[in-house]
CHARMM internal coordinates of N, CA and C (Angstrom, degrees):
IC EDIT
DIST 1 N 1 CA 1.4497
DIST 1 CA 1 C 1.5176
ANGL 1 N 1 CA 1 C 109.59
DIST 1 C 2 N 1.3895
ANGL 1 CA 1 C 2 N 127.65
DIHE 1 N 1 CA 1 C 2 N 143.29
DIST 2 N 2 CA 1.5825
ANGL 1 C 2 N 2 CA 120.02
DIHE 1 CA 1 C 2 N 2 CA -175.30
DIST 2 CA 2 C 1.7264
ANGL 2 N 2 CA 2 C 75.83
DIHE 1 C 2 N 2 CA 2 C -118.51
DIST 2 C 3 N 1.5149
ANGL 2 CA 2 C 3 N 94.60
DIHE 2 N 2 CA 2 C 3 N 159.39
DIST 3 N 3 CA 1.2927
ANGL 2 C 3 N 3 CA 126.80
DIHE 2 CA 2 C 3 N 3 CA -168.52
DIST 3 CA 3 C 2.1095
ANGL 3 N 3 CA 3 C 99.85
DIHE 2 C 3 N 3 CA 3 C -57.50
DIST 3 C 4 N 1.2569
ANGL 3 CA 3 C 4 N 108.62
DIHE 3 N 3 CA 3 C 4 N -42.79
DIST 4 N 4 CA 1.2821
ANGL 3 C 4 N 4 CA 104.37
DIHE 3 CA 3 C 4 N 4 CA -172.93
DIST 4 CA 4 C 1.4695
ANGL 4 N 4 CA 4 C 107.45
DIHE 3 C 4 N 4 CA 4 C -63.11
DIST 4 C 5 N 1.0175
ANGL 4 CA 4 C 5 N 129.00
DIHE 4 N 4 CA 4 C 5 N -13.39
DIST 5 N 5 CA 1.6394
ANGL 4 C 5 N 5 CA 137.21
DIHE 4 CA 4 C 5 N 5 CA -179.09
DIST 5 CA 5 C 1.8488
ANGL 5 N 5 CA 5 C 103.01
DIHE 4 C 5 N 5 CA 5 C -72.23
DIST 5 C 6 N 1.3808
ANGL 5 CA 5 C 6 N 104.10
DIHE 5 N 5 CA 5 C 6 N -29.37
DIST 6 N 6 CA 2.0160
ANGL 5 C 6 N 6 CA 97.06
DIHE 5 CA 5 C 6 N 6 CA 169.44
DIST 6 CA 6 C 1.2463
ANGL 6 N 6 CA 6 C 113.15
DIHE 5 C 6 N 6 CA 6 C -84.45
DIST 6 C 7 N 1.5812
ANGL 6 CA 6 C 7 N 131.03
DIHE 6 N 6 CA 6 C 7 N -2.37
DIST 7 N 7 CA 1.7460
ANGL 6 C 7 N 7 CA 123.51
DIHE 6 CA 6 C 7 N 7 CA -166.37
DIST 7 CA 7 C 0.9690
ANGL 7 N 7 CA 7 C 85.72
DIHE 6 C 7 N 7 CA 7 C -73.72
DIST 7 C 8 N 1.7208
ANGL 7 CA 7 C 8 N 156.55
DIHE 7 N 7 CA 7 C 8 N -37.28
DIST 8 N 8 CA 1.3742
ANGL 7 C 8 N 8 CA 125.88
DIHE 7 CA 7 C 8 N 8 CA -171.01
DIST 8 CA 8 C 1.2750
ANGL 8 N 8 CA 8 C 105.05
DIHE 7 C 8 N 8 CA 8 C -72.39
DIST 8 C 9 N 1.5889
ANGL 8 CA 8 C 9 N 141.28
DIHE 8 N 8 CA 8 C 9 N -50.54
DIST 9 N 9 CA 1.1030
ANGL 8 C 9 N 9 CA 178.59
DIHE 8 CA 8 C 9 N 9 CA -124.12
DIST 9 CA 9 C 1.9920
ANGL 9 N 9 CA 9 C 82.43
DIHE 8 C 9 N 9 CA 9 C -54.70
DIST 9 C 10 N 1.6453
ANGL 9 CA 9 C 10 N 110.99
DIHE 9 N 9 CA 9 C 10 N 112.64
DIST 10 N 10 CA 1.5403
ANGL 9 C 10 N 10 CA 114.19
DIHE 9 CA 9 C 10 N 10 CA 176.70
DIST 10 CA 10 C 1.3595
ANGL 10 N 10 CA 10 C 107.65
DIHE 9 C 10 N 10 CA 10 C 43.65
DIST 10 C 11 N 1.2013
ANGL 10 CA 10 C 11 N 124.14
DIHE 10 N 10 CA 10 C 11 N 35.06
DIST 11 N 11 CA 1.5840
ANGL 10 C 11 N 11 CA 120.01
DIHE 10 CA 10 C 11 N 11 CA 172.34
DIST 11 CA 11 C 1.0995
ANGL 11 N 11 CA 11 C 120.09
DIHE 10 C 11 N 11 CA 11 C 64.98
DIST 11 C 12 N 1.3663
ANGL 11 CA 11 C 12 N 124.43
DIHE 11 N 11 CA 11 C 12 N 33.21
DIST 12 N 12 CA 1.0715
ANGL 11 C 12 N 12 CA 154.97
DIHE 11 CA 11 C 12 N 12 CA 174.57
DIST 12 CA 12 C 1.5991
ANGL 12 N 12 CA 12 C 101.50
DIHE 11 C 12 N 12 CA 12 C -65.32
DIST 12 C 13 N 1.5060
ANGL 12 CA 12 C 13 N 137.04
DIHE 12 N 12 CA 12 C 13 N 112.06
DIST 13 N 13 CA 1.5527
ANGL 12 C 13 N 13 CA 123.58
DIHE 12 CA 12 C 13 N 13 CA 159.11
DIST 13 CA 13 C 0.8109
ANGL 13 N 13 CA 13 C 109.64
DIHE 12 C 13 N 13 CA 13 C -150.71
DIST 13 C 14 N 1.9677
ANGL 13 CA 13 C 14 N 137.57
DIHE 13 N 13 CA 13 C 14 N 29.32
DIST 14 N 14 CA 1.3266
ANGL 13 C 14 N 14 CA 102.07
DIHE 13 CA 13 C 14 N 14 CA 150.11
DIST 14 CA 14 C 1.5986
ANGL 14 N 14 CA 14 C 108.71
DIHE 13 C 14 N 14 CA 14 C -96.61
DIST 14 C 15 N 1.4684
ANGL 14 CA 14 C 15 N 130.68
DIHE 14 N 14 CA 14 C 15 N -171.80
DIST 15 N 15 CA 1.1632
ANGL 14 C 15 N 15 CA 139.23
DIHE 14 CA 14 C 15 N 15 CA 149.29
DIST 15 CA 15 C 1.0646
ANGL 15 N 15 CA 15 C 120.43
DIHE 14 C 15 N 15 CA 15 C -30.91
DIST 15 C 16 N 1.8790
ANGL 15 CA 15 C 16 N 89.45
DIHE 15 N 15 CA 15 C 16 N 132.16
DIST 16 N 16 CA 1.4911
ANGL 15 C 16 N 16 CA 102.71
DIHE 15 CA 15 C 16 N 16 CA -169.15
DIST 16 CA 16 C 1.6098
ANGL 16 N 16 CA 16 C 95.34
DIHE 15 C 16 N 16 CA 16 C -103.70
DIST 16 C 17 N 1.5394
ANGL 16 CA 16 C 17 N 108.78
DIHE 16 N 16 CA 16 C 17 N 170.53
DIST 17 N 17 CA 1.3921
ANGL 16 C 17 N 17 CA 104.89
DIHE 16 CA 16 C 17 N 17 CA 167.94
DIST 17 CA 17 C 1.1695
ANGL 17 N 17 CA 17 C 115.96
DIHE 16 C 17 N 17 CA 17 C -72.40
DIST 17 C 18 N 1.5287
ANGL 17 CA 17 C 18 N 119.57
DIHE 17 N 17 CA 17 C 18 N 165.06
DIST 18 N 18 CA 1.4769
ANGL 17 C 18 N 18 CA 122.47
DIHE 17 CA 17 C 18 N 18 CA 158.99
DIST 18 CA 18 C 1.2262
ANGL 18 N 18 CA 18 C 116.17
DIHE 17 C 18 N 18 CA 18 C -83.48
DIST 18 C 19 N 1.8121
ANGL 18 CA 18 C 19 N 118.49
DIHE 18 N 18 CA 18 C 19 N 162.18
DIST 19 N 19 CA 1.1023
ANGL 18 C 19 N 19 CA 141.15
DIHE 18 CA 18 C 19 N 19 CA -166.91
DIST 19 CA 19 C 1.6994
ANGL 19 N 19 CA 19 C 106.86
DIHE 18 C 19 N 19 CA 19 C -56.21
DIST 19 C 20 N 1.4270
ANGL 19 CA 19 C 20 N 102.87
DIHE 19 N 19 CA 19 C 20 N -21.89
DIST 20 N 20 CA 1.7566
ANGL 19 C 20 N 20 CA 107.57
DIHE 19 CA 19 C 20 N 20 CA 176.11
DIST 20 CA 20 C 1.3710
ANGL 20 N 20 CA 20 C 115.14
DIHE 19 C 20 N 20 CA 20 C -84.05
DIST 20 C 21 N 1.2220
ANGL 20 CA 20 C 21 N 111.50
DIHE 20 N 20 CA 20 C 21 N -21.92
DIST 21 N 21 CA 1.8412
ANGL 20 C 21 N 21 CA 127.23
DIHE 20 CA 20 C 21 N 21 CA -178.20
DIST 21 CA 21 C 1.2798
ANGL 21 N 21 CA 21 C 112.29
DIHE 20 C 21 N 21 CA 21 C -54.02
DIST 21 C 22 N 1.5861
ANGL 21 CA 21 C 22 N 78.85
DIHE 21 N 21 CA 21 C 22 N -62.19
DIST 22 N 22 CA 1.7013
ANGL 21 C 22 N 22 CA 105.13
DIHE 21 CA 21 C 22 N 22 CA 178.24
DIST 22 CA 22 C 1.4170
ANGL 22 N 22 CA 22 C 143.90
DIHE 21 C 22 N 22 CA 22 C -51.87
DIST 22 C 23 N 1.9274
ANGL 22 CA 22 C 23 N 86.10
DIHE 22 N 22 CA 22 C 23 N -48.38
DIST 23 N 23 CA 1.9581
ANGL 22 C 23 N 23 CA 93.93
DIHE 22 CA 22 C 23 N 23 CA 163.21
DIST 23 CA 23 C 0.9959
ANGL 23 N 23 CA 23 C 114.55
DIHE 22 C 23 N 23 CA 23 C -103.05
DIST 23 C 24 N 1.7937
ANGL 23 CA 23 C 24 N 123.35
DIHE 23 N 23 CA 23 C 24 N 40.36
DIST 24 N 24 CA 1.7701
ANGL 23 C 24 N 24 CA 121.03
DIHE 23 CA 23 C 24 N 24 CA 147.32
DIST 24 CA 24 C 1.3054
ANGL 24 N 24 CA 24 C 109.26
DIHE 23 C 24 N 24 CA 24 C -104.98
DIST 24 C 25 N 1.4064
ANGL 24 CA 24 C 25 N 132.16
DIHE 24 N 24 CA 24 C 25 N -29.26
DIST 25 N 25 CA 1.0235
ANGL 24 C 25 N 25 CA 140.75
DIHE 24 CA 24 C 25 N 25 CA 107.03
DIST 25 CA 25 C 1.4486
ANGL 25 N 25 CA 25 C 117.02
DIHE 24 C 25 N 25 CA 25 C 22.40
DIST 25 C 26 N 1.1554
ANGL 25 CA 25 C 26 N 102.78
DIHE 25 N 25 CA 25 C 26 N -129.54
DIST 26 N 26 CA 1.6573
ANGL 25 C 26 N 26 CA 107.84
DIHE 25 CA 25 C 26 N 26 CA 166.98
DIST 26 CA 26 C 1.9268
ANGL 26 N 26 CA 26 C 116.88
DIHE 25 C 26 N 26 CA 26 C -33.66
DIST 26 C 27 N 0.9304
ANGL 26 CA 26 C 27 N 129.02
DIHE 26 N 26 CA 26 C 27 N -45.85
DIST 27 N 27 CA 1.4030
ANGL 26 C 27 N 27 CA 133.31
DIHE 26 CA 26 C 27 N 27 CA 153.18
DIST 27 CA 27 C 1.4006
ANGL 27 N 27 CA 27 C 107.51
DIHE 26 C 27 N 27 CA 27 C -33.86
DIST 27 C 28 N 0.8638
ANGL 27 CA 27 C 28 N 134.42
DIHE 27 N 27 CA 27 C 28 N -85.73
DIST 28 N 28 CA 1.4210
ANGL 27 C 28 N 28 CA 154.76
DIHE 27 CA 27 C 28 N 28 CA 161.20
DIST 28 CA 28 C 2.0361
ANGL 28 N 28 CA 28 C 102.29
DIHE 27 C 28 N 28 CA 28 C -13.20
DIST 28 C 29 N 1.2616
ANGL 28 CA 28 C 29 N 105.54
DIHE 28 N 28 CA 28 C 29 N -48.69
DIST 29 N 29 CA 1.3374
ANGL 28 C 29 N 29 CA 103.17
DIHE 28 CA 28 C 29 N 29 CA -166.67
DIST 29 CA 29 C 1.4874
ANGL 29 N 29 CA 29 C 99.01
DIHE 28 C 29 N 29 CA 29 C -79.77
DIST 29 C 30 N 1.1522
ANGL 29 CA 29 C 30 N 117.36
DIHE 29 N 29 CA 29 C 30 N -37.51
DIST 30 N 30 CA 1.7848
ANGL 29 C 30 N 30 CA 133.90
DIHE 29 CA 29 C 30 N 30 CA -151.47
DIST 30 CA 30 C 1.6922
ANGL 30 N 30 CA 30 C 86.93
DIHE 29 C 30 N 30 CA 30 C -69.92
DIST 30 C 31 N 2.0776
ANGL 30 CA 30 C 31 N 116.72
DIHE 30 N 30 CA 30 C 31 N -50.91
DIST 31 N 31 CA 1.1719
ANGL 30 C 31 N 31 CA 119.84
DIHE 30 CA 30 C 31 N 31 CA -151.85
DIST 31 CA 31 C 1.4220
ANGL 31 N 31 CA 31 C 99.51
DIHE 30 C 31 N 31 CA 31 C -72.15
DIST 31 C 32 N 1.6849
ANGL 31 CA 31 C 32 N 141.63
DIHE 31 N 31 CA 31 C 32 N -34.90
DIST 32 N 32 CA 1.4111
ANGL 31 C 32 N 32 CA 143.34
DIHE 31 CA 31 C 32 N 32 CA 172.23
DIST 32 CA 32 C 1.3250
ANGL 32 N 32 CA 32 C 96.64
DIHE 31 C 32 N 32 CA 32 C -89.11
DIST 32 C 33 N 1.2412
ANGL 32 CA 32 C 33 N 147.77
DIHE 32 N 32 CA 32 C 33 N 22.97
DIST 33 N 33 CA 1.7154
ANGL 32 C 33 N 33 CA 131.92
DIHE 32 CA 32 C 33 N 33 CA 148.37
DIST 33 CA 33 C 1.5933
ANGL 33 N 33 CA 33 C 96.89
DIHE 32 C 33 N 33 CA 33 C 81.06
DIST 33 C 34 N 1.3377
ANGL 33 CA 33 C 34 N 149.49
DIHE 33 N 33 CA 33 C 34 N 27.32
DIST 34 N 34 CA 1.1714
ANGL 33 C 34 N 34 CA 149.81
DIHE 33 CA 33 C 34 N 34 CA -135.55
DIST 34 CA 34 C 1.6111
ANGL 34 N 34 CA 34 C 97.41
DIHE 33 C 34 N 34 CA 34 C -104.30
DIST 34 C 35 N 1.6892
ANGL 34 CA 34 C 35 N 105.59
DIHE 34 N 34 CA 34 C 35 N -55.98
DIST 35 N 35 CA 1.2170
ANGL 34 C 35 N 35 CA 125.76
DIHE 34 CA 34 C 35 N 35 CA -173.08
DIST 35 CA 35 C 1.3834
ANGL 35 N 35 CA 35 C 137.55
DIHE 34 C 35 N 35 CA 35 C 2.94
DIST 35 C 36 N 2.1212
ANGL 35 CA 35 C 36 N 100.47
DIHE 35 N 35 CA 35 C 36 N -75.35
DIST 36 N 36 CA 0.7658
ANGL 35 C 36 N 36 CA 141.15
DIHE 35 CA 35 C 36 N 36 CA 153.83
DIST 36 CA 36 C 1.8150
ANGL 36 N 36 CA 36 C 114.27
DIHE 35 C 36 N 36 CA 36 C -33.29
DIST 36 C 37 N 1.3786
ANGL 36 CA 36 C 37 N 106.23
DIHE 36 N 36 CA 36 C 37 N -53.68
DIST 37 N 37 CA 1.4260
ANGL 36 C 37 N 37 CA 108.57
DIHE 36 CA 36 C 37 N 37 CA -149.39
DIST 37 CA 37 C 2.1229
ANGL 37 N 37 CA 37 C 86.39
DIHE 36 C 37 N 37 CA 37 C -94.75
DIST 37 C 38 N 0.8522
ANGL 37 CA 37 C 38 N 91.35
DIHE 37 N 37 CA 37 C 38 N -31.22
DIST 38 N 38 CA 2.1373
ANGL 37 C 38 N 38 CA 85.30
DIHE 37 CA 37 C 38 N 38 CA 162.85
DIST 38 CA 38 C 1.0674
ANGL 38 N 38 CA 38 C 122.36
DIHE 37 C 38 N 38 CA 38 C -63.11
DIST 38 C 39 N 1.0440
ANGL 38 CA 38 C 39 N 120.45
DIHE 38 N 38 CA 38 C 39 N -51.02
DIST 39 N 39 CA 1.7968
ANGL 38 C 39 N 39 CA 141.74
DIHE 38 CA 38 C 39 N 39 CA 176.50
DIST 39 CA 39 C 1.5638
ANGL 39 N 39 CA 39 C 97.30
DIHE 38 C 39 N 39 CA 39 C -33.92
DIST 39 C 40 N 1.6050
ANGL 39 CA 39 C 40 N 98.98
DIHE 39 N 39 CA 39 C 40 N -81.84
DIST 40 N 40 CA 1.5988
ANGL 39 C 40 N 40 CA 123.41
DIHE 39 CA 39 C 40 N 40 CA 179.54
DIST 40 CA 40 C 1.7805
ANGL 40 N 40 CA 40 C 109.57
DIHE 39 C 40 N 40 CA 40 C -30.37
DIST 40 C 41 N 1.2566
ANGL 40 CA 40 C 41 N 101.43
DIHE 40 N 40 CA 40 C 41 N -62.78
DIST 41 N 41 CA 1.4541
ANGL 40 C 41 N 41 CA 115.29
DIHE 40 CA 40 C 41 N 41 CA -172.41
DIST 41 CA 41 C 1.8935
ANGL 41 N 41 CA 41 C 113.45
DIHE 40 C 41 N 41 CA 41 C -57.80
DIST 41 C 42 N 1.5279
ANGL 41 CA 41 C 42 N 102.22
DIHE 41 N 41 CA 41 C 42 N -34.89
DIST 42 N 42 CA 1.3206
ANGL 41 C 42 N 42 CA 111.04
DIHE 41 CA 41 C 42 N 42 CA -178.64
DIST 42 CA 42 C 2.0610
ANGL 42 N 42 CA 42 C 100.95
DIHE 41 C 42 N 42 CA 42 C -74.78
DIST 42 C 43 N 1.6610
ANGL 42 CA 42 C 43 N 119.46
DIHE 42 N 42 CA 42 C 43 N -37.35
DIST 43 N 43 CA 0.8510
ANGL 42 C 43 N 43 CA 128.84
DIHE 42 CA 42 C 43 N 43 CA -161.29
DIST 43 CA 43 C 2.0991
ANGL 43 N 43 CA 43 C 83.57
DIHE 42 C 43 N 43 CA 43 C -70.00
DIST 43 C 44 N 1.1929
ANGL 43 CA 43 C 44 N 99.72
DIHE 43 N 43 CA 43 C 44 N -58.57
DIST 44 N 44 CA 1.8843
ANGL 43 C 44 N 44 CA 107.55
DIHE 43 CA 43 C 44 N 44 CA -176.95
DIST 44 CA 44 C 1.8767
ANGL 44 N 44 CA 44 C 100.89
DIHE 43 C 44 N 44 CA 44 C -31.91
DIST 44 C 45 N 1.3112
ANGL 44 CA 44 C 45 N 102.16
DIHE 44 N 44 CA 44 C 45 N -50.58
DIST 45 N 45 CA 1.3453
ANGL 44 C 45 N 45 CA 108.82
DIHE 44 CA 44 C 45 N 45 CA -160.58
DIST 45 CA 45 C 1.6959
ANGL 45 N 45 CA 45 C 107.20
DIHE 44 C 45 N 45 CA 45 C -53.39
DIST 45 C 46 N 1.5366
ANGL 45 CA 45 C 46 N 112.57
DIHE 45 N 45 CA 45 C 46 N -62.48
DIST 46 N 46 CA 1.2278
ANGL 45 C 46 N 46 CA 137.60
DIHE 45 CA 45 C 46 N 46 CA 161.02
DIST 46 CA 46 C 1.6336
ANGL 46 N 46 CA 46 C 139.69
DIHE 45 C 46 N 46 CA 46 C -38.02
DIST 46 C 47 N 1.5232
ANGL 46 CA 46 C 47 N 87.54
DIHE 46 N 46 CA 46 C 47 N -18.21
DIST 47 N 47 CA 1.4805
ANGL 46 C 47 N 47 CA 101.70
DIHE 46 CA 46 C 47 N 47 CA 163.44
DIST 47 CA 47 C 1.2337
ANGL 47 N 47 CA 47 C 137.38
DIHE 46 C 47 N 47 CA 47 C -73.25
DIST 47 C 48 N 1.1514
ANGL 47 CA 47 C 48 N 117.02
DIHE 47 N 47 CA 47 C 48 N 154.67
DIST 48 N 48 CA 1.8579
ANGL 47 C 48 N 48 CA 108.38
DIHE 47 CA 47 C 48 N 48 CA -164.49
DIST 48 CA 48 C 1.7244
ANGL 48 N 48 CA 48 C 84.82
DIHE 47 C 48 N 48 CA 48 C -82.67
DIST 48 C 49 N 1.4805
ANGL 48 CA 48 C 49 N 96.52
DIHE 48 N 48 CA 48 C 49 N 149.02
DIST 49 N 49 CA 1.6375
ANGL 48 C 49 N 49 CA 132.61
DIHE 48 CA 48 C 49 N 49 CA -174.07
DIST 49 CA 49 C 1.8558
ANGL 49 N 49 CA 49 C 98.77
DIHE 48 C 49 N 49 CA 49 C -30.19
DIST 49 C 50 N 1.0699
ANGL 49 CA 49 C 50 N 106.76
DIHE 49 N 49 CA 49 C 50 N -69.27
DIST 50 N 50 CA 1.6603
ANGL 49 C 50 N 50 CA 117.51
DIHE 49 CA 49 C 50 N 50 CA -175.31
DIST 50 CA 50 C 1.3535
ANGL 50 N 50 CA 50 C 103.67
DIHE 49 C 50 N 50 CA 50 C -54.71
DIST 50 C 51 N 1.2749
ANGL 50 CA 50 C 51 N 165.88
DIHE 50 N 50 CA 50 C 51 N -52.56
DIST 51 N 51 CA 0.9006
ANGL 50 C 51 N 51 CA 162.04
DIHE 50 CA 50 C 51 N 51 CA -162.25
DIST 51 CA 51 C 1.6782
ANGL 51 N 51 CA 51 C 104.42
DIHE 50 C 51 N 51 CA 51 C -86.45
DIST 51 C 52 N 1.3926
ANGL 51 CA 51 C 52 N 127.06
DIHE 51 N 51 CA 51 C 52 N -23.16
DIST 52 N 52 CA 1.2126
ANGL 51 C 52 N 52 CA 140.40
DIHE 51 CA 51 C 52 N 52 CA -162.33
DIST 52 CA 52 C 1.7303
ANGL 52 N 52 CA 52 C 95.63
DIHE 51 C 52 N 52 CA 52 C -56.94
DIST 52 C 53 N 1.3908
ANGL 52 CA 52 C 53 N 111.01
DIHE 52 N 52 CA 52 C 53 N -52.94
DIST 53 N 53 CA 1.9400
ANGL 52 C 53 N 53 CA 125.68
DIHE 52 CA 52 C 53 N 53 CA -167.82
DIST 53 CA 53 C 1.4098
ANGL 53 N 53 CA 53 C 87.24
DIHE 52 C 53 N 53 CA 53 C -38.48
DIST 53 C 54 N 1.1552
ANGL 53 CA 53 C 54 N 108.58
DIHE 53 N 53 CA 53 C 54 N -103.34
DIST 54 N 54 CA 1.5756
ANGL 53 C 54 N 54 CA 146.94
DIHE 53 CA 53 C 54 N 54 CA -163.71
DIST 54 CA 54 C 1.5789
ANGL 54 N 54 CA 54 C 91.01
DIHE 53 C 54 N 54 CA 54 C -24.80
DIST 54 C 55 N 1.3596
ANGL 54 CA 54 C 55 N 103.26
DIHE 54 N 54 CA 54 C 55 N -83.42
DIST 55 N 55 CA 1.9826
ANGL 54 C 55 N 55 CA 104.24
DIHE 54 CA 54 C 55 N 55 CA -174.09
DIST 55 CA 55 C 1.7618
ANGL 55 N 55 CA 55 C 111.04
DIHE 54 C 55 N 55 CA 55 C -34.48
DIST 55 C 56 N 1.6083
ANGL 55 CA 55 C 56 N 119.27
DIHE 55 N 55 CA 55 C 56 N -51.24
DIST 56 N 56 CA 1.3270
ANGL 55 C 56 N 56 CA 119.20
DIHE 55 CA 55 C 56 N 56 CA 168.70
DIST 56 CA 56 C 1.6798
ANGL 56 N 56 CA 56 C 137.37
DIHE 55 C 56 N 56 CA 56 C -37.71
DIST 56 C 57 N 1.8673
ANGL 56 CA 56 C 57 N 91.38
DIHE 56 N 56 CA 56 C 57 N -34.57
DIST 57 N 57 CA 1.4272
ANGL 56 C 57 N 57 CA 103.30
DIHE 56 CA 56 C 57 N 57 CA -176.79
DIST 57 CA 57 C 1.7453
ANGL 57 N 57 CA 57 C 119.21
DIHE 56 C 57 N 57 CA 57 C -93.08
DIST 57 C 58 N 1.4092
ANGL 57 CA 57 C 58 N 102.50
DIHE 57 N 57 CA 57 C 58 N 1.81
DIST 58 N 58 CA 1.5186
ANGL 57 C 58 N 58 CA 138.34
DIHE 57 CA 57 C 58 N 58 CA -164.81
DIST 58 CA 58 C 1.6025
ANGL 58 N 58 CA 58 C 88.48
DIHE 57 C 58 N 58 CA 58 C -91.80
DIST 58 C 59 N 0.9875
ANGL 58 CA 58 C 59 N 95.86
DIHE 58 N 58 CA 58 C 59 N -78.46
DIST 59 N 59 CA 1.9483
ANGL 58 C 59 N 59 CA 122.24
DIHE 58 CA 58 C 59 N 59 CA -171.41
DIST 59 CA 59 C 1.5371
ANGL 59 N 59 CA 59 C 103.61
DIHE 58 C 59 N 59 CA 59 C -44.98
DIST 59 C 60 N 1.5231
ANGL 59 CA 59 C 60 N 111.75
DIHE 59 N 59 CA 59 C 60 N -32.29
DIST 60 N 60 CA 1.2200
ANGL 59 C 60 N 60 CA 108.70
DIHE 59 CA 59 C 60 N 60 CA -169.08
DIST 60 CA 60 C 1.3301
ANGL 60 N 60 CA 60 C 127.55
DIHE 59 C 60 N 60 CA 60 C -72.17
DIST 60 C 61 N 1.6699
ANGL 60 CA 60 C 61 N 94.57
DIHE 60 N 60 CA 60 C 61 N -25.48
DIST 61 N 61 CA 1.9996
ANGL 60 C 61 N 61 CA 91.41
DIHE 60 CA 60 C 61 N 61 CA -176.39
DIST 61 CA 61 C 1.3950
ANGL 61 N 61 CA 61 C 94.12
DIHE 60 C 61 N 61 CA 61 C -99.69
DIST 61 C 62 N 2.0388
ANGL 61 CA 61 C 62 N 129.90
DIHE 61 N 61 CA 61 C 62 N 19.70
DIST 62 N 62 CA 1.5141
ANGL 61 C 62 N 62 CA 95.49
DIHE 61 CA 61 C 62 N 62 CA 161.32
DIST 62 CA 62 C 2.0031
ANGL 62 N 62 CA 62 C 99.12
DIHE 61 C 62 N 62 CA 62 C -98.46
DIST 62 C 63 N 1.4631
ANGL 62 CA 62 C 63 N 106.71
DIHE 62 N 62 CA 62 C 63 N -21.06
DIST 63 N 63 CA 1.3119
ANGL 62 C 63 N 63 CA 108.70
DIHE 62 CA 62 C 63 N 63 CA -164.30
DIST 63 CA 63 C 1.7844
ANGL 63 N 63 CA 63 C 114.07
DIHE 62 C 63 N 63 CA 63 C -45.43
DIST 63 C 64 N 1.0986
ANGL 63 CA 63 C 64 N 119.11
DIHE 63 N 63 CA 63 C 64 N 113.48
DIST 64 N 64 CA 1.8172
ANGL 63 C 64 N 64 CA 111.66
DIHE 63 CA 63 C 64 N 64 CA 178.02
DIST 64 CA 64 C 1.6837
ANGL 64 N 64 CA 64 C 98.22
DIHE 63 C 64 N 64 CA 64 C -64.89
DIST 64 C 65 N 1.0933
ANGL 64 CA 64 C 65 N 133.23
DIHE 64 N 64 CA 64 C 65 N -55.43
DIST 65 N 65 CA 1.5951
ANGL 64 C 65 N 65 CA 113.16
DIHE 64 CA 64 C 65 N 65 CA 174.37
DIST 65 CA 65 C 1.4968
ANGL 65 N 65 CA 65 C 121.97
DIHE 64 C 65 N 65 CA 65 C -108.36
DIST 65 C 66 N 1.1797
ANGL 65 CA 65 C 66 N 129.77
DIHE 65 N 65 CA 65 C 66 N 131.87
DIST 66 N 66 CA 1.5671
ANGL 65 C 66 N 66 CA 145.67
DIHE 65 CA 65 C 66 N 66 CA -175.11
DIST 66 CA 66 C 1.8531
ANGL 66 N 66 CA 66 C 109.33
DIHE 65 C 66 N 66 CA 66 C -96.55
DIST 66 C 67 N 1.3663
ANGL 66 CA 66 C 67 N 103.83
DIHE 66 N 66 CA 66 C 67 N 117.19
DIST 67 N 67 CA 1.1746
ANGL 66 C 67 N 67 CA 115.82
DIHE 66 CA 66 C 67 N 67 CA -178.84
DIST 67 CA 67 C 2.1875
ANGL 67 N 67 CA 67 C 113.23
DIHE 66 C 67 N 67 CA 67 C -111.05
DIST 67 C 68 N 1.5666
ANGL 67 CA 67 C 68 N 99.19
DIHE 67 N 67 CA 67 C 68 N 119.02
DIST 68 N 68 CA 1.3017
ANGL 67 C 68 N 68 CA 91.81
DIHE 67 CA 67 C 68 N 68 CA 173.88
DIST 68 CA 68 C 1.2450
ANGL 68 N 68 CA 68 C 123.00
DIHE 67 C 68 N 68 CA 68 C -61.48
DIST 68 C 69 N 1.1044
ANGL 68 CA 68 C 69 N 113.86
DIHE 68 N 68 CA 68 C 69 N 154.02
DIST 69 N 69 CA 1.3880
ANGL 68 C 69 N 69 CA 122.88
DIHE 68 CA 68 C 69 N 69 CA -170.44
DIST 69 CA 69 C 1.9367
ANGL 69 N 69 CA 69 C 100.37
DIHE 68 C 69 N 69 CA 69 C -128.00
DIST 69 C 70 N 0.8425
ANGL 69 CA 69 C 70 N 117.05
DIHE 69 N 69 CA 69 C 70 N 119.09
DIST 70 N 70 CA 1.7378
ANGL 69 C 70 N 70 CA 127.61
DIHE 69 CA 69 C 70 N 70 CA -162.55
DIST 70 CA 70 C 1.9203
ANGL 70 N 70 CA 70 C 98.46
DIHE 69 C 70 N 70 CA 70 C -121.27
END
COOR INIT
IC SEED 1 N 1 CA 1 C
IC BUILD
């Protein structure tokens, strides 16, 4: 698949990053240990509603910054 094959991707159309964006990016996450703790947080996000509490309050004492959520 080349990257231009996701611009439709969920109505997706502006510019995407390039392949260099991306792995400084990921570089960037790997070099502060971040990785892990994005993954998790994206996995938190993705979770069905009931499970959402518990995983949130989990996530919370690794997250270095806490954002309200209103």
């Amino acid at each position: 698949m080349t990257p231009s094959s996701f611009s439709g991707f969920c109505g997706v159309t502006d510019a995407l990053p390039d392949e260099t964006t991306i792995l400084n990016f990921r570089h960037l996450l790997e070099q502060h240990e971040l990785t892990a703790i994005l993954l998790e947080a994206i996995n938190v996000y993705l979770a069905p509603a009931a499970d959402n509490e518990q995983k949130q309050e989990e996530l919370g004492d690794k997250m270095p910054l806490k954002k309200e959520v209103s």
